[in-house]
TIKOLDO-650259 format. One record per atom (N, C-alpha, C): residue in three letters; residue number from 0; atom name; z, x negated, y. Coordinates in Angstrom, 2 decimals. Layout:
N
NODE|residuo|num|atomo|zz|xx|yy
NODE|ALA|NUM|CA|Z|X|Y .
...
// end
This chain:
167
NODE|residuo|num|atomo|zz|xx|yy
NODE|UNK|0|N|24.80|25.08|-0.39 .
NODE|UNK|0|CA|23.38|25.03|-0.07 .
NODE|UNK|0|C|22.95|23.59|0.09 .
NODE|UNK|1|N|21.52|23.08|-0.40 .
NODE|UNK|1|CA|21.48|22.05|-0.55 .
NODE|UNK|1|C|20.51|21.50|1.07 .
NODE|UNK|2|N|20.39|20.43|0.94 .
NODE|UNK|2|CA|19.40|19.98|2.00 .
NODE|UNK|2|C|18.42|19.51|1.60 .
NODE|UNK|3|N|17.20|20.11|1.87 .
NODE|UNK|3|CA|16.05|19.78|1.38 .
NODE|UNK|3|C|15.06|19.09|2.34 .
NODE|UNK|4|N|14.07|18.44|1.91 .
NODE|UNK|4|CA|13.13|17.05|2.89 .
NODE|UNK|4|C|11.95|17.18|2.84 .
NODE|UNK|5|N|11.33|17.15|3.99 .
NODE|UNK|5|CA|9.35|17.18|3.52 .
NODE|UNK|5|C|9.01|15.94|3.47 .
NODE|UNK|6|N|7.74|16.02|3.09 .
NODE|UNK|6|CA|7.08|14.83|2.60 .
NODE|UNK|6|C|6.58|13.92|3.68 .
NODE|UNK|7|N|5.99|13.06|3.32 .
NODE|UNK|7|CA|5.39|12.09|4.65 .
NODE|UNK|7|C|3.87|12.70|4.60 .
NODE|UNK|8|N|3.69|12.29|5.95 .
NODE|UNK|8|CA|2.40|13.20|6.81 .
NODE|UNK|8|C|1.29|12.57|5.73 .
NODE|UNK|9|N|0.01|13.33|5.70 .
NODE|UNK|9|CA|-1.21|13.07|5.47 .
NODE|UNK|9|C|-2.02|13.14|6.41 .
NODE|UNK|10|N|-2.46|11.85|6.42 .
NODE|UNK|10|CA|-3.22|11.72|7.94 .
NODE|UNK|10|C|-3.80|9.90|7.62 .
NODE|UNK|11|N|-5.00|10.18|8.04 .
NODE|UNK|11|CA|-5.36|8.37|8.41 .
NODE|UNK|11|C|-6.03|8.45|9.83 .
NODE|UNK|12|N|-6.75|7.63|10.66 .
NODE|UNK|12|CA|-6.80|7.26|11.87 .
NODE|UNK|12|C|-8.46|8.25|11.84 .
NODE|UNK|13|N|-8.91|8.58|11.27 .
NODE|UNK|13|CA|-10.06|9.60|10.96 .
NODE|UNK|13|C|-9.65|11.12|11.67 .
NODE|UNK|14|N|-8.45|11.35|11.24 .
NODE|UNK|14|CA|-7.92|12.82|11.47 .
NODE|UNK|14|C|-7.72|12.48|13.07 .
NODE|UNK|15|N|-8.40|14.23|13.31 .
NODE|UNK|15|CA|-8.39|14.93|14.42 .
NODE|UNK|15|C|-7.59|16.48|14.51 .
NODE|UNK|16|N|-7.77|17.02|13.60 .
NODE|UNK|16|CA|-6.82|17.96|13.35 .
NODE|UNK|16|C|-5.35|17.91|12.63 .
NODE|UNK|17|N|-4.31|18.32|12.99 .
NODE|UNK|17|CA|-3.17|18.55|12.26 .
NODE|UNK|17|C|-3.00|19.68|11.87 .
NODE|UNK|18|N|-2.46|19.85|10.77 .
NODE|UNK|18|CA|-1.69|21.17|10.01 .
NODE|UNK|18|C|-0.72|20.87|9.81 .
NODE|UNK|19|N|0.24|21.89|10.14 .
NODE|UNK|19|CA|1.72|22.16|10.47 .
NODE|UNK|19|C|2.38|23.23|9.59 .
NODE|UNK|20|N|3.22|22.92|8.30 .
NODE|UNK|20|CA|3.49|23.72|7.87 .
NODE|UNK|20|C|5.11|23.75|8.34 .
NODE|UNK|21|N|5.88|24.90|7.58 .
NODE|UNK|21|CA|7.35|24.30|7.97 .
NODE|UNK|21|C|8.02|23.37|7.87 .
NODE|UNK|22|N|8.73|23.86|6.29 .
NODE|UNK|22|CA|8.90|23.01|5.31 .
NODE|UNK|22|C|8.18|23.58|3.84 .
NODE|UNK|23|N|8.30|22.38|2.91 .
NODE|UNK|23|CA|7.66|22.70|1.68 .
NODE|UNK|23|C|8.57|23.86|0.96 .
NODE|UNK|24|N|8.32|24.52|-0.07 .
NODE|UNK|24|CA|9.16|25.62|-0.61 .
NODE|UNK|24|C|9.79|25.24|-1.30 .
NODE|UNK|25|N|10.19|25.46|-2.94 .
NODE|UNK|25|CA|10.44|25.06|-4.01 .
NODE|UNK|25|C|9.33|24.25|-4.96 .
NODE|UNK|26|N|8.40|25.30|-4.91 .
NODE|UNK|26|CA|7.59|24.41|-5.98 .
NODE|UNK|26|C|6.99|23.67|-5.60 .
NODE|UNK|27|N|7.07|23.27|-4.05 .
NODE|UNK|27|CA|5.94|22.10|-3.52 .
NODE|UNK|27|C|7.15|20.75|-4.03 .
NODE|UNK|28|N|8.20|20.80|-3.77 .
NODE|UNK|28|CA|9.12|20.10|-3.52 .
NODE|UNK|28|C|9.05|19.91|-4.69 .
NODE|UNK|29|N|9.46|20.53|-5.94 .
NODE|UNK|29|CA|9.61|20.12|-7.94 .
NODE|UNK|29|C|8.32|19.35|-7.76 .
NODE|UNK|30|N|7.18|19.79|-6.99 .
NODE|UNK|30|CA|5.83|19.34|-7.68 .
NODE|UNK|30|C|5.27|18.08|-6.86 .
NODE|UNK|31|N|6.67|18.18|-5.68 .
NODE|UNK|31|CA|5.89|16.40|-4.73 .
NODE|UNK|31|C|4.66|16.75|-4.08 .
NODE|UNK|32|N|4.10|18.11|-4.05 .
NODE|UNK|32|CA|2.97|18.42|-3.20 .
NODE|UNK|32|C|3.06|19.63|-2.37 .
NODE|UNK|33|N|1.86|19.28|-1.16 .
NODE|UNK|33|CA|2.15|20.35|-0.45 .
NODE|UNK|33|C|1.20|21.07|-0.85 .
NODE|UNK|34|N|2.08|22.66|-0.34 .
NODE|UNK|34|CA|1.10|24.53|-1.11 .
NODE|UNK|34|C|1.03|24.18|-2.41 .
NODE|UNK|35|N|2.26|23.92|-3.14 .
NODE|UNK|35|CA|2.31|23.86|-4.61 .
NODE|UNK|35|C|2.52|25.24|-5.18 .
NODE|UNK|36|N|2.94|26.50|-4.53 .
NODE|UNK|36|CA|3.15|27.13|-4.90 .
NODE|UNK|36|C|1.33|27.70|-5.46 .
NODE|UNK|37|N|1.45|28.42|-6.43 .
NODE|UNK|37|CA|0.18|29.47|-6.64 .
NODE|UNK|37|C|-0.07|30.37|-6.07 .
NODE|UNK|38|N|0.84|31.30|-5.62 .
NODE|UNK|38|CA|0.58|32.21|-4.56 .
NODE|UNK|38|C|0.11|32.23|-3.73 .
NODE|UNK|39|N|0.49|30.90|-2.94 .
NODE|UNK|39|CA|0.14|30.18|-1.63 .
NODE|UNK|39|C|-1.41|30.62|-1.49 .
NODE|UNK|40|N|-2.08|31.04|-0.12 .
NODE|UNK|40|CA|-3.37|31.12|-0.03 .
NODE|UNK|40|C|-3.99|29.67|0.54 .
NODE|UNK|41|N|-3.28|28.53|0.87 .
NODE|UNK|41|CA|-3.82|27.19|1.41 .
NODE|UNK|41|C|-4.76|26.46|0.65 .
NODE|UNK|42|N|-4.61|26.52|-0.57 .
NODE|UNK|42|CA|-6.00|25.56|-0.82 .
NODE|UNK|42|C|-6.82|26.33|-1.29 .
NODE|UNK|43|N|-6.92|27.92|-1.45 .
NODE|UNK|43|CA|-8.19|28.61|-1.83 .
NODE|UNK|43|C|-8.72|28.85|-0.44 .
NODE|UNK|44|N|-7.74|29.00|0.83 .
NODE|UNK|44|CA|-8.87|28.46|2.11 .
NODE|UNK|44|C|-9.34|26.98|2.48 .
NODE|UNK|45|N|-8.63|26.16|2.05 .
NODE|UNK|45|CA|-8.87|25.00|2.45 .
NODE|UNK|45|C|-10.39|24.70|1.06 .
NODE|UNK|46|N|-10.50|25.16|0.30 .
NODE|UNK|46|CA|-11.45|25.45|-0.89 .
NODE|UNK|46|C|-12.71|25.69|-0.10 .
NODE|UNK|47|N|-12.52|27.02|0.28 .
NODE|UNK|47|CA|-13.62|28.11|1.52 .
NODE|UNK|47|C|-13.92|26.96|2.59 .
NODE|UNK|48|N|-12.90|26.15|3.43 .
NODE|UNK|48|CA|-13.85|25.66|4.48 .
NODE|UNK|48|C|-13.95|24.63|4.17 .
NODE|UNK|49|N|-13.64|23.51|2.89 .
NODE|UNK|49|CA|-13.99|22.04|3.18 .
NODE|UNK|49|C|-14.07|21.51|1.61 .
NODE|UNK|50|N|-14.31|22.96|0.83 .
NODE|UNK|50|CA|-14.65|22.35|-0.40 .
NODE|UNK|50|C|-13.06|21.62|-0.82 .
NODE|UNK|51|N|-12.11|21.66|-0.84 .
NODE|UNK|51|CA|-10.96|21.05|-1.52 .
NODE|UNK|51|C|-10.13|22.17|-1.89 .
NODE|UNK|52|N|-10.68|22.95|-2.98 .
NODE|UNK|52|CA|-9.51|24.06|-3.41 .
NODE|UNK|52|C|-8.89|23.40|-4.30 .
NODE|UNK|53|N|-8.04|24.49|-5.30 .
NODE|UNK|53|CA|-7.43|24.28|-5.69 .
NODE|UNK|53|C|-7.72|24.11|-7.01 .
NODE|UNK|54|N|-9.21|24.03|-7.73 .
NODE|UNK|54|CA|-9.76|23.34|-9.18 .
NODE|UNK|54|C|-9.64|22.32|-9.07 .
NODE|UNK|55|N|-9.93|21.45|-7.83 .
NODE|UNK|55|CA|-9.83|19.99|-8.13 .
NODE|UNK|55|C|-8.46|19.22|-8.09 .
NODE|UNK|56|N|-7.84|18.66|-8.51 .
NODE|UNK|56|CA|-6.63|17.65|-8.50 .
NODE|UNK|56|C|-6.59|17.60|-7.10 .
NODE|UNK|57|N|-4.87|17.52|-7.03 .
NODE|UNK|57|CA|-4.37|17.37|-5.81 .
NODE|UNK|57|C|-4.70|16.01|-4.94 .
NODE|UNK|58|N|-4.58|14.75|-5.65 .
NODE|UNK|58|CA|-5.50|13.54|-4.68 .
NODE|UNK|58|C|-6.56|13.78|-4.27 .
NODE|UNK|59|N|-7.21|14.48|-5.03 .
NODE|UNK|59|CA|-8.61|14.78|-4.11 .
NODE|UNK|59|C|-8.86|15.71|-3.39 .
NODE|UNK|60|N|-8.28|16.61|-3.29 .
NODE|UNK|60|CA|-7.95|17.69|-2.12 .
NODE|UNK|60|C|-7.39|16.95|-0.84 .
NODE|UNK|61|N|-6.78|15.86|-1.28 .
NODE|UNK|61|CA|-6.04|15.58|0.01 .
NODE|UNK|61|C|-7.05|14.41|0.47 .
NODE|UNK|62|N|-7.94|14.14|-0.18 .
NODE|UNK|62|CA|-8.96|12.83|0.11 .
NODE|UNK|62|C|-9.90|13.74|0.93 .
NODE|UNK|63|N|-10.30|15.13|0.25 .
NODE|UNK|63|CA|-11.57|15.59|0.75 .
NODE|UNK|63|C|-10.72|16.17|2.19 .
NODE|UNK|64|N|-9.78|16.76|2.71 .
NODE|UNK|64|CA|-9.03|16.76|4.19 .
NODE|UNK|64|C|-9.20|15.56|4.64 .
NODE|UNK|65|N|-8.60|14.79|4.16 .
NODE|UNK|65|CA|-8.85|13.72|4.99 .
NODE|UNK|65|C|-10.19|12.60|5.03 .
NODE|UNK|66|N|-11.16|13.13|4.51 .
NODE|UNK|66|CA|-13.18|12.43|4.91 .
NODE|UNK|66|C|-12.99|13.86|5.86 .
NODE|UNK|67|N|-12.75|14.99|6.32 .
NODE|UNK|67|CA|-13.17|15.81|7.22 .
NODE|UNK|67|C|-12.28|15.52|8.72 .
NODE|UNK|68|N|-11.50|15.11|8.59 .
NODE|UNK|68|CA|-10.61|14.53|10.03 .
NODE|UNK|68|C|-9.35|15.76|10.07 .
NODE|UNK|69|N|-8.67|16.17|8.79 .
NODE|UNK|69|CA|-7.66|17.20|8.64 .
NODE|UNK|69|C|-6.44|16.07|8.20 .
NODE|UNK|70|N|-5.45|16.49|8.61 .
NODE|UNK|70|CA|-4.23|15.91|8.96 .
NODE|UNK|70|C|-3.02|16.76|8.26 .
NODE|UNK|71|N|-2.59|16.65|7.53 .
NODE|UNK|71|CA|-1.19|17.98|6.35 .
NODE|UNK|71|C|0.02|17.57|7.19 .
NODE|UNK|72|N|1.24|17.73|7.84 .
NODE|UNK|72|CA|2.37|17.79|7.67 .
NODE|UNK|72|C|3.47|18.67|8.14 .
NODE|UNK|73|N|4.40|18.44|8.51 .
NODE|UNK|73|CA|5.35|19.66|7.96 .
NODE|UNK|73|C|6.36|19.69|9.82 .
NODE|UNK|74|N|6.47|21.05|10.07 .
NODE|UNK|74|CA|7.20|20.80|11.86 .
NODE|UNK|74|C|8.27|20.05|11.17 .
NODE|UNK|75|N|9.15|20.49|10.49 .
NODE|UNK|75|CA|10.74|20.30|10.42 .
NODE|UNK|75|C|10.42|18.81|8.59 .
NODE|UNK|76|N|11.56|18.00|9.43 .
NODE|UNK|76|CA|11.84|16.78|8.39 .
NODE|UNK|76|C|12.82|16.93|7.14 .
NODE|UNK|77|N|13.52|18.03|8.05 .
NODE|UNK|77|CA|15.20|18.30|6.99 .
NODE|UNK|77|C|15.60|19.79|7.63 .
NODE|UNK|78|N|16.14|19.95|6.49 .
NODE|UNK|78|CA|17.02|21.57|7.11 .
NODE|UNK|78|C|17.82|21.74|5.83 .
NODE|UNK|79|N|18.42|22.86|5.77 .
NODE|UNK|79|CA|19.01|23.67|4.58 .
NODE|UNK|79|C|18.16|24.90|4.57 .
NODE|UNK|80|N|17.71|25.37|3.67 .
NODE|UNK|80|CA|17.42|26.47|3.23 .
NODE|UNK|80|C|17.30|27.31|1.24 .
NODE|UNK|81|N|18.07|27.91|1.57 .
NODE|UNK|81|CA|18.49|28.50|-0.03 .
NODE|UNK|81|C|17.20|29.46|-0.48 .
NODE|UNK|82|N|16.38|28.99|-1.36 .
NODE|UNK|82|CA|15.14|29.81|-1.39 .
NODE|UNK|82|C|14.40|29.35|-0.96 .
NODE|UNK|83|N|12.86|29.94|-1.13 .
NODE|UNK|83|CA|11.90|29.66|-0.15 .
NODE|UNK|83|C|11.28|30.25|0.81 .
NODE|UNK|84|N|12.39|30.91|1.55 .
NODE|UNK|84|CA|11.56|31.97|2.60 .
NODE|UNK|84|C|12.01|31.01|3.94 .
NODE|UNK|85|N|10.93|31.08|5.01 .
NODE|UNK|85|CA|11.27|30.58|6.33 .
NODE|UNK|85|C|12.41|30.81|7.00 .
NODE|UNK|86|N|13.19|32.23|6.83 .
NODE|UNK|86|CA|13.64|33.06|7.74 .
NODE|UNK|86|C|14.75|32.57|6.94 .
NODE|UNK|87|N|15.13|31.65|6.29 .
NODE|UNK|87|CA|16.18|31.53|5.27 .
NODE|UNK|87|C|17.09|30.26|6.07 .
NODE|UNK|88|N|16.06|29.44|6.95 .
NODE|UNK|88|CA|16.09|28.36|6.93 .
NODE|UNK|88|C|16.94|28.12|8.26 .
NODE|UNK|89|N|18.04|26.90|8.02 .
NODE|UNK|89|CA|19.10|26.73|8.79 .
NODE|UNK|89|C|19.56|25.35|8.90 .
NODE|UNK|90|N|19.74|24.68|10.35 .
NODE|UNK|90|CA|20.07|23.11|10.50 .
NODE|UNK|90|C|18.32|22.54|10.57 .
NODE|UNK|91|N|18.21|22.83|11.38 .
NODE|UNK|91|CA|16.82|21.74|11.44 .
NODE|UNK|91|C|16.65|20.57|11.97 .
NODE|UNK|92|N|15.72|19.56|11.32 .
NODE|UNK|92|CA|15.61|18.21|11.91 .
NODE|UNK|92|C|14.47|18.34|11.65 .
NODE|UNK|93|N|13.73|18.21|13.36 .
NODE|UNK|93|CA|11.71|17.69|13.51 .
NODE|UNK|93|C|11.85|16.27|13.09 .
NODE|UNK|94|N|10.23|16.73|12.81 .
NODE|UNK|94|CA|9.57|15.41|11.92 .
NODE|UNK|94|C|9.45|14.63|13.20 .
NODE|UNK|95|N|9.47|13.15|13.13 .
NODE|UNK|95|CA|8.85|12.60|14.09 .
NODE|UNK|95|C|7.69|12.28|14.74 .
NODE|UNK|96|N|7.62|13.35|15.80 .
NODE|UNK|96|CA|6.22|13.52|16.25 .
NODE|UNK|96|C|5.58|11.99|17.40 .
NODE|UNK|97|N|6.55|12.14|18.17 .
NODE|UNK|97|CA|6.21|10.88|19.48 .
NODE|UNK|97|C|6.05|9.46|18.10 .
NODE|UNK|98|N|6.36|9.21|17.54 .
NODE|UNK|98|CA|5.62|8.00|16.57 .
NODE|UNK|98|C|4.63|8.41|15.79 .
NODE|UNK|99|N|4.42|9.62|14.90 .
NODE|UNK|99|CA|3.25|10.17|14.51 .
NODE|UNK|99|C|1.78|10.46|15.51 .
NODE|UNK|100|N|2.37|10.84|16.57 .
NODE|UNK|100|CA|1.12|11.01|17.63 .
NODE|UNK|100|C|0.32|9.68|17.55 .
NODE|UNK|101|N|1.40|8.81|18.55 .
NODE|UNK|101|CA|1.44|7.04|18.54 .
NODE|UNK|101|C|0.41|7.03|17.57 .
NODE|UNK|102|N|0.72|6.63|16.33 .
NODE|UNK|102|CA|0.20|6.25|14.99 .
NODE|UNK|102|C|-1.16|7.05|14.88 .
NODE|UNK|103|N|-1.56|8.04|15.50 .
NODE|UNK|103|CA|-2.22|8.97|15.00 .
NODE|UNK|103|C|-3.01|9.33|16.48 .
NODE|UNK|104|N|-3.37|8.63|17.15 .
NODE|UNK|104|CA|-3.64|9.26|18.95 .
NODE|UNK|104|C|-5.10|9.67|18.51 .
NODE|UNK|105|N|-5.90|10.18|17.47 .
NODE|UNK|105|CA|-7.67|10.83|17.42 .
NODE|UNK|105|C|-6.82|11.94|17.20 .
NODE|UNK|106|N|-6.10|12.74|17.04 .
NODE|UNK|106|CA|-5.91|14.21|16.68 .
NODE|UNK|106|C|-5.71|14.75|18.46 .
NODE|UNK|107|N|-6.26|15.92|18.21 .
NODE|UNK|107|CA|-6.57|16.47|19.51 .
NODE|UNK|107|C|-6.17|18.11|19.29 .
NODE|UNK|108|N|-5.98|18.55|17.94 .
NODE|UNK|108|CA|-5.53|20.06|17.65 .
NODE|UNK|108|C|-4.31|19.93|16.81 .
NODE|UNK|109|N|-3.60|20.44|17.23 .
NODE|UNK|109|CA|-2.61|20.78|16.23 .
NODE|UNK|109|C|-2.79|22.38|15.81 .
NODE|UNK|110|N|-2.70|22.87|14.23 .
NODE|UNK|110|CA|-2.58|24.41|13.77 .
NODE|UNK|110|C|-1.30|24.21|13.04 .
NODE|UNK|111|N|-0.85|25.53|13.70 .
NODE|UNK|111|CA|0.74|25.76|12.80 .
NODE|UNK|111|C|0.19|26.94|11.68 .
NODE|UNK|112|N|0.74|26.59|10.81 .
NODE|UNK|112|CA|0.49|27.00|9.22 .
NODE|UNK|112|C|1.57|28.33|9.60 .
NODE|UNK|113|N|1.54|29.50|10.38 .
NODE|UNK|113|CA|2.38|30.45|10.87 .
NODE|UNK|113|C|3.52|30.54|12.02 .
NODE|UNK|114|N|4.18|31.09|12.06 .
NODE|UNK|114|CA|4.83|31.65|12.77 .
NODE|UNK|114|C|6.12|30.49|12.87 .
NODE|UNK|115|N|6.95|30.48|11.95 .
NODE|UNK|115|CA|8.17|29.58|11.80 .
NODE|UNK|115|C|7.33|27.99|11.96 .
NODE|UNK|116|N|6.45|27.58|11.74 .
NODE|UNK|116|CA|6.06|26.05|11.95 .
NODE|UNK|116|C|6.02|26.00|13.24 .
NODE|UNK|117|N|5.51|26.41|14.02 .
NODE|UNK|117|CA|5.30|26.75|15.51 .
NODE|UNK|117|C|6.65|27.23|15.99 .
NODE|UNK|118|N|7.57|27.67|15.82 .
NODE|UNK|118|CA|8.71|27.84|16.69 .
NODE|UNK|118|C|9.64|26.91|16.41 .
NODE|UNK|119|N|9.51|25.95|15.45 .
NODE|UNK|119|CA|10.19|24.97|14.87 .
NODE|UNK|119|C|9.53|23.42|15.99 .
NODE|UNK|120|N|8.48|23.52|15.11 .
NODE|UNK|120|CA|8.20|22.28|17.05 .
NODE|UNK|120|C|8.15|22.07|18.22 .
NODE|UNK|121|N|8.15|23.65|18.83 .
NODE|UNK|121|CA|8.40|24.26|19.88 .
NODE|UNK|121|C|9.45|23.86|20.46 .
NODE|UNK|122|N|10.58|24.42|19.27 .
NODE|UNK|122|CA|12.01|24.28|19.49 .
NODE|UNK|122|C|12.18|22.56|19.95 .
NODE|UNK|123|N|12.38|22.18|18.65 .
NODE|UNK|123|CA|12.72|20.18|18.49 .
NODE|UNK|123|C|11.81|19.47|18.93 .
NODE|UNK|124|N|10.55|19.57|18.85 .
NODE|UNK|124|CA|9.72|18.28|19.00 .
NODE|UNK|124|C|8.67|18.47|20.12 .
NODE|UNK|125|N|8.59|19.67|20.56 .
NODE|UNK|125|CA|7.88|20.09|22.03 .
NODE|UNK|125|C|8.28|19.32|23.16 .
NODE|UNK|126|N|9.65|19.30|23.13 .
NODE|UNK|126|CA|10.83|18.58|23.99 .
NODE|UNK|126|C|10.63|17.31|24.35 .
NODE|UNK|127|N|10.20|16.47|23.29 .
NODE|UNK|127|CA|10.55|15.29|23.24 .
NODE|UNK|127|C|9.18|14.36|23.41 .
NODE|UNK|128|N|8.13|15.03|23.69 .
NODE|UNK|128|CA|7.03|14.49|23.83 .
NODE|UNK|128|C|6.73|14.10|24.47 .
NODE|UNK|129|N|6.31|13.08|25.58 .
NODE|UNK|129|CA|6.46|12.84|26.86 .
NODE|UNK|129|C|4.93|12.82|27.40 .
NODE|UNK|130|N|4.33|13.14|26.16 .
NODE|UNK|130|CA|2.43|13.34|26.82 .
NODE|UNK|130|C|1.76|14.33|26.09 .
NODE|UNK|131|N|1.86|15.77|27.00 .
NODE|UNK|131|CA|1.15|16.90|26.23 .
NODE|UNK|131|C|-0.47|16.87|26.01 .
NODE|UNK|132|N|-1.26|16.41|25.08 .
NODE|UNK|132|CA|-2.33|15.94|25.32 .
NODE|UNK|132|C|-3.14|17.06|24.30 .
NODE|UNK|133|N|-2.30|17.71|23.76 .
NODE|UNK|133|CA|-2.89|18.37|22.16 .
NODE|UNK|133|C|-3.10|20.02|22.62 .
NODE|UNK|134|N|-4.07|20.13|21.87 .
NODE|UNK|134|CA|-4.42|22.13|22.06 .
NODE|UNK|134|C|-3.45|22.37|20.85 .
NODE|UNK|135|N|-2.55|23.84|20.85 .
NODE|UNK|135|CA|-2.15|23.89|19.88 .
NODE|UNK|135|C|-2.65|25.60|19.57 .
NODE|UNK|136|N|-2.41|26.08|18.27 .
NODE|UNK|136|CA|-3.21|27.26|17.98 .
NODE|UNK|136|C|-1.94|27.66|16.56 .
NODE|UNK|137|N|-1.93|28.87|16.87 .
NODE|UNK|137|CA|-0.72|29.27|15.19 .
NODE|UNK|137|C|-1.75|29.89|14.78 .
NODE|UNK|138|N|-2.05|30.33|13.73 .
NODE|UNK|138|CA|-2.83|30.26|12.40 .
NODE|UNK|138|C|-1.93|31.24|11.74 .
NODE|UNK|139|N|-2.66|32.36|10.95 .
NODE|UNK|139|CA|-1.94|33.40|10.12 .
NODE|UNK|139|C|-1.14|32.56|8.84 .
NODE|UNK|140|N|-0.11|33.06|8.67 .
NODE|UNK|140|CA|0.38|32.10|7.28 .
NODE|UNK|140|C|-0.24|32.30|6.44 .
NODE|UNK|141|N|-0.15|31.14|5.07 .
NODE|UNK|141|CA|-0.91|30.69|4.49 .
NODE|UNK|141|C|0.42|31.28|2.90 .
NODE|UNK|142|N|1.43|31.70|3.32 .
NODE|UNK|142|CA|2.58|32.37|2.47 .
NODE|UNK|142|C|2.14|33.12|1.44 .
NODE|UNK|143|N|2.79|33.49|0.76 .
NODE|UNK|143|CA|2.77|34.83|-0.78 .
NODE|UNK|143|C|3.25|35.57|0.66 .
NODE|UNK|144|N|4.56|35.93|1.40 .
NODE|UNK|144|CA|5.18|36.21|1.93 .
NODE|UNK|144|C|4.10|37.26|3.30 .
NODE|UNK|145|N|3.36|36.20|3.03 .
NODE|UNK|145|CA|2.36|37.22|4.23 .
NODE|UNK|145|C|1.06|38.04|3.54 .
NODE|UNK|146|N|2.00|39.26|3.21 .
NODE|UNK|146|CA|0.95|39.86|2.64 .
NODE|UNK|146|C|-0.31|41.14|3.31 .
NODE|UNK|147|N|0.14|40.85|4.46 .
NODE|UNK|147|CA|-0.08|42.04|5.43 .
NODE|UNK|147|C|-1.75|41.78|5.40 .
NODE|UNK|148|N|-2.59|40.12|5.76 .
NODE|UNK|148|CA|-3.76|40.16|5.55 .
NODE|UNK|148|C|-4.79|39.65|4.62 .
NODE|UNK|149|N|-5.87|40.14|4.42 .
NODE|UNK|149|CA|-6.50|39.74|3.14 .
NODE|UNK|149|C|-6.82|38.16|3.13 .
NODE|UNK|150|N|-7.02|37.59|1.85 .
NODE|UNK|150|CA|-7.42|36.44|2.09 .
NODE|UNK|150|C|-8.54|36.13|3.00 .
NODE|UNK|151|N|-9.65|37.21|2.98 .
NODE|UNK|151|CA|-10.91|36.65|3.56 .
NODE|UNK|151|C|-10.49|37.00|5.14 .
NODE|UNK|152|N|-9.70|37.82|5.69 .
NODE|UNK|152|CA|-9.37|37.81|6.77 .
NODE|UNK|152|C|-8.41|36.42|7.40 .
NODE|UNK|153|N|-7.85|35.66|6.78 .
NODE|UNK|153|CA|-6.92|34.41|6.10 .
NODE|UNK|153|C|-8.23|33.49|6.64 .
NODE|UNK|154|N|-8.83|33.25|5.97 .
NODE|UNK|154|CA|-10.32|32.60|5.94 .
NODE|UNK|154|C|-11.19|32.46|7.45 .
NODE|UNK|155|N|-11.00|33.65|7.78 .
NODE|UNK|155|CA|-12.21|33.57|8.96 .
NODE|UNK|155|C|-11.08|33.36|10.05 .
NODE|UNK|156|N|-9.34|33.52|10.12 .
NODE|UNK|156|CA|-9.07|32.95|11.58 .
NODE|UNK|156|C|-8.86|31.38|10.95 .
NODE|UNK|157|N|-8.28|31.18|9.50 .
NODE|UNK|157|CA|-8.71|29.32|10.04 .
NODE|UNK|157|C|-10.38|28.83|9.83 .
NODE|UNK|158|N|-11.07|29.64|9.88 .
NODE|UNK|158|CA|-12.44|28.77|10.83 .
NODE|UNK|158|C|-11.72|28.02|11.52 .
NODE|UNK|159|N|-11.12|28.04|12.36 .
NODE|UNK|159|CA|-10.86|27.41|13.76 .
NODE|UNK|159|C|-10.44|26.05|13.53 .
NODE|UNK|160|N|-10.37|25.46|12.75 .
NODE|UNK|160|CA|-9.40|24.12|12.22 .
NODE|UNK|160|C|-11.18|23.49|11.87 .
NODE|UNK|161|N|-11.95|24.30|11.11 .
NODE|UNK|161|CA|-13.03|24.26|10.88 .
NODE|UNK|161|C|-13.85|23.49|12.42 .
NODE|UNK|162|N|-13.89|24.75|13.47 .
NODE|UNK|162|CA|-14.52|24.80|14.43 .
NODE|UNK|162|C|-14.32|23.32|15.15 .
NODE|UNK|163|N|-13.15|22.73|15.06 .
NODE|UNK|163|CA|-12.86|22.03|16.23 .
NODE|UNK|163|C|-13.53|20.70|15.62 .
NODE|UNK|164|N|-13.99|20.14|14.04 .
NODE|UNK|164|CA|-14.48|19.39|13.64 .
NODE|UNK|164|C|-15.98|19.24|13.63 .
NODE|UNK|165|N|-16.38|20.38|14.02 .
NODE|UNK|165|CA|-17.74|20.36|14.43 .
NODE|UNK|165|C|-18.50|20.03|12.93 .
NODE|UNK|166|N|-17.88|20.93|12.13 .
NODE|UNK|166|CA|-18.50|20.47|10.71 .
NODE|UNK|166|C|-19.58|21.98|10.15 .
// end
């Protein structure tokens, strides 16, 4: 099994919100981007609340997040996982949050992109923080994998990433 790596954060000193995914899957990772997969419901919501779906090129999706004060990166830095399912995933190393905060002190929300992003920072990087200053909120996944709710139901709980920008 191999060891696989997420990307470096998207974020400039603008961002107020963070998004927290796990790690990237397969095809984000072949493709160097994050929610590369098609399945993925993330940029046909991120489309719905901020105008950056997934017609336009990936630099500009990540330009139009970041003119709204949205922040992309990933709980875990390194792990093993065979596949791309969360529940797959084994050996974790958090991203570095206490220098990302640092670097980054206007974010005031963190959203976990599901279930496993949130028990993953919880786990490693909750710990190590030495100034809890952030609201945090889990967010329905954004997975093929989560098929239980509709997209537009997908849609209206991340309003809330929406909400906190006052946009």
């Amino acid at each position: 099994m191999s060891r696989v790596e997420s990307f470096p954060p998207i974020a400039s000193q603008k961002s107020k919100a963070l998004i927290l995914g796990s790690m990237p899957g397969p095809e984000s990772l072949r493709a160097e981007q994050y929610y590369a997969n098609q399945q993925n419901a993330f940029w046909r919501i991120m489309g719905e609340l901020f105008k950056a779906g997934p017609s336009l090129p990936y630099e500009e999706r990540l330009a139009r997040l970041l003119s709204v004060g949205v922040a992309l990166w990933d709980s875990l830095q390194a792990c093993v996982r065979p596949g791309g399912l969360d529940a797959a995933i084994t050996d974790e190393v958090a991203s570095d949050f206490a220098g990302f905060f640092k670097k980054h002190p206007n974010i005031t929300h963190v959203f976990f992109n599901g279930k496993k992003a949130e028990n993953a920072f919880r786990r490693h990087a909750l710990p190590l923080l030495t100034e809890d200053r952030h609201i945090f909120q889990r967010l329905p996944s954004t997975s093929p994998a989560n098929a239980r709710m509709t997209l537009d139901a997908k849609v209206q709980a991340w309003r809330a990433v929406k909400n906190i920008l006052k946009l």
